[in-house]
N, C-alpha and C positions, 0 to 999 in steps of 0.2 A: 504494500500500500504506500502512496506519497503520504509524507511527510508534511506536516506541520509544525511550529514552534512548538504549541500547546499539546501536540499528541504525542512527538517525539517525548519532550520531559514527561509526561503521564507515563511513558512505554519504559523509559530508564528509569525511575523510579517501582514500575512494576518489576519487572524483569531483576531489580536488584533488590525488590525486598527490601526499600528504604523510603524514608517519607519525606516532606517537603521540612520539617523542622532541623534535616541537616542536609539534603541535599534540595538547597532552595532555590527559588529561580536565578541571584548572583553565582552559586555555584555551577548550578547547570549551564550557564549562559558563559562561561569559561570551558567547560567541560567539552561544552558541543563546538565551540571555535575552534578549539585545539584540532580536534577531532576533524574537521573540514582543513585545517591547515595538514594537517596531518597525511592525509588522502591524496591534499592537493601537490604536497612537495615529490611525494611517492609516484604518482604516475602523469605522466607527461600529456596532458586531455587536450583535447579540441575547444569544449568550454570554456579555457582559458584565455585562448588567444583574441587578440581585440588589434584594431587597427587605429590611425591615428595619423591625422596628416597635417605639414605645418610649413613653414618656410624655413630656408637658409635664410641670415641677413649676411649683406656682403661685406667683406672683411671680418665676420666676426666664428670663428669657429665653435663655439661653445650651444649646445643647444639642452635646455628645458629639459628633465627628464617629466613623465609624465606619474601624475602625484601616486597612481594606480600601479606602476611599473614593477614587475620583478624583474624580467629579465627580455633582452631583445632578443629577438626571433632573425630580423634581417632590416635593412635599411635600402630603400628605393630613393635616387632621385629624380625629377623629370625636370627639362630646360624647359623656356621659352617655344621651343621648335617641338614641344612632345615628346622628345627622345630620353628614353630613360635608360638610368645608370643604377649599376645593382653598388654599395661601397662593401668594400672587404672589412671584417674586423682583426683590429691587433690588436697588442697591449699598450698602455703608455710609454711603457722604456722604446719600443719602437718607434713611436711617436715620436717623442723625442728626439730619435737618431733621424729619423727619415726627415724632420722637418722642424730644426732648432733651434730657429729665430724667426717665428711665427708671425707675431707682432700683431699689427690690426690690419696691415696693407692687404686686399687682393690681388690672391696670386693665381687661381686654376682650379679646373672643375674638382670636387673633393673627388678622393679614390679612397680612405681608408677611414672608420670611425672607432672609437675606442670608450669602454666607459673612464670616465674623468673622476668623479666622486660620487656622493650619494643623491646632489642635486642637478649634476650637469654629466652629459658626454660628450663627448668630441668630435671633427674633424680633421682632415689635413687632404691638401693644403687648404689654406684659408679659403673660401667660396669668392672667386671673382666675381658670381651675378646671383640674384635671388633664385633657387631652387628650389621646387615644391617637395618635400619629403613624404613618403609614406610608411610609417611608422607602424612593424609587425612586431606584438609584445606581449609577452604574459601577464596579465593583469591580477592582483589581488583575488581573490576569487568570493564569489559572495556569499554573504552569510544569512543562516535561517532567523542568528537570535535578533534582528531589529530591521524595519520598517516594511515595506510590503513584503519580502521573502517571508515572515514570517507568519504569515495568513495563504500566499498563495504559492509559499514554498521555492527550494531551488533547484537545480537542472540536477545535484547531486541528490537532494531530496526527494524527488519525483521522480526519479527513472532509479538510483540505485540505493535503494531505503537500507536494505538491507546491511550495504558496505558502511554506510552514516552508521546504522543503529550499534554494529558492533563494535565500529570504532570506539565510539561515545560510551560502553559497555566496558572496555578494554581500561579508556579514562576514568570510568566512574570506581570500577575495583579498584586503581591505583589510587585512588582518593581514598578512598574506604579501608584502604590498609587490606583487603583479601573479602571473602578466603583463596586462600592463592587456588587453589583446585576450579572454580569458578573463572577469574581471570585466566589462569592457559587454556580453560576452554574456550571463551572468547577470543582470545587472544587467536586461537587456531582458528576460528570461524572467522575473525577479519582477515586473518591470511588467505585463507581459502577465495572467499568475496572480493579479495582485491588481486589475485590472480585473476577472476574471471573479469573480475573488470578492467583488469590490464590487458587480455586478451582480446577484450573488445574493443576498446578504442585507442590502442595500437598494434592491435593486429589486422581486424576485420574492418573497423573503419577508415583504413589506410588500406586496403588493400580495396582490387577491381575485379571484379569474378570473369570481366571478359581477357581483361588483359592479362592477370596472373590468375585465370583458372581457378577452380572450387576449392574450397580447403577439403583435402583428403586423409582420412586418416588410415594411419599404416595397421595392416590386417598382418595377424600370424594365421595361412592360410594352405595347409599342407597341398603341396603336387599331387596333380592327378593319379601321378605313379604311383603315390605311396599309399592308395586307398588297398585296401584286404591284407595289408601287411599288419 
């Protein structure tokens, strides 16, 4: 079943045999965040990704991270003429070497971006003309415990309840201090659930049935010869 703010805590709560006078709604509302962070760092989803598009300014290499940002995916740029440029990423120390007295002057179309700090990322060389960026990135990912997700639910909620509930199950026993026999069974059941769900949205939703053919699973299936033996 999809999930809700209000049913999920009713379900952890039942499921653990404990009541709202210690596991309360600030408890839970920690509990369950963790638990979608949790999920979210573990497997690499489609969900995540979000797009985002901005400009270069010229002369200035430094760009904006966006406030949502975990991590870039890939960096696009299109000129004036429509033509679009993919940039490579490197590290700063390259940065650095490839291009060490940066300054504010424009110099040429960027070719390389880098993360910079926790507010800004880079380019090089500095943008001679205004370039439109398209910006491919994993975004924070959303949460049940506050404002509309939590009436009408989120994409982890409603499609893989299951993986949520025992996450959240695996967090509440470590709260609870045990009993440990309880938590490894959880504990194995979100394993299990996040296999298949790894399965599925990098396996089977990355993959084409026309192009890479059905998935097949391998038979132990004795030779014809070896029948009346």
């Amino acid at each position: 079943m999809a999930y809700t703010l209000d049913n999920l805590r009713t379900d952890i709560r039942n499921y653990t045999e404990v009541g709202s006078n210690v596991l309360s709604d600030t408890v839970l509302e920690r509990i369950i965040k963790n638990a979608e962070l949790k999920i979210h760092r573990a497997i690499d989803t489609d969900q995540s990704v979000f797009y985002a598009t901005s400009n270069l300014i010229i002369g200035n290499r430094y760009v904006t991270i966006p406030a949502d940002l975990r991590f870039i995916r890939y960096v696009q740029l299109t000129n004036s003429d429509g033509e679009q440029f993919y940039l490579e990423q490197r590290d700063t120390s390259f940065m650095a070497e490839y291009y060490s007295t940066p300054g504010t002057s424009a110099v040429d179309i960027p070719k390389y971006y880098a993360n910079w700090d926790e507010e800004f990322w880079m380019v090089a060389p500095t943008p001679d003309r205004t370039y439109e960026i398209t910006l491919a990135y994993d975004k924070e990912p959303d949460t049940i415990t506050t404002g509309t997700p939590s009436t009408a639910g989120t994409y982890l909620s409603n499609k893989y309840s299951d993986l949520l509930l025992y996450a959240c199950l695996v967090n509440a026993y470590g709260y609870l201090k045990g009993p440990q026999d309880m938590l490894q069974y959880y504990q194995a059941a979100y394993n299990e659930a996040l296999e298949t769900y790894a399965l599925e949205q990098i396996g089977n939703r990355r993959r084409d049935e026309y192009q890479d053919g059905e998935v097949r699973a391998q038979l132990n299936v004795k030779p014809p010869s070896s029948y009346g033996k």
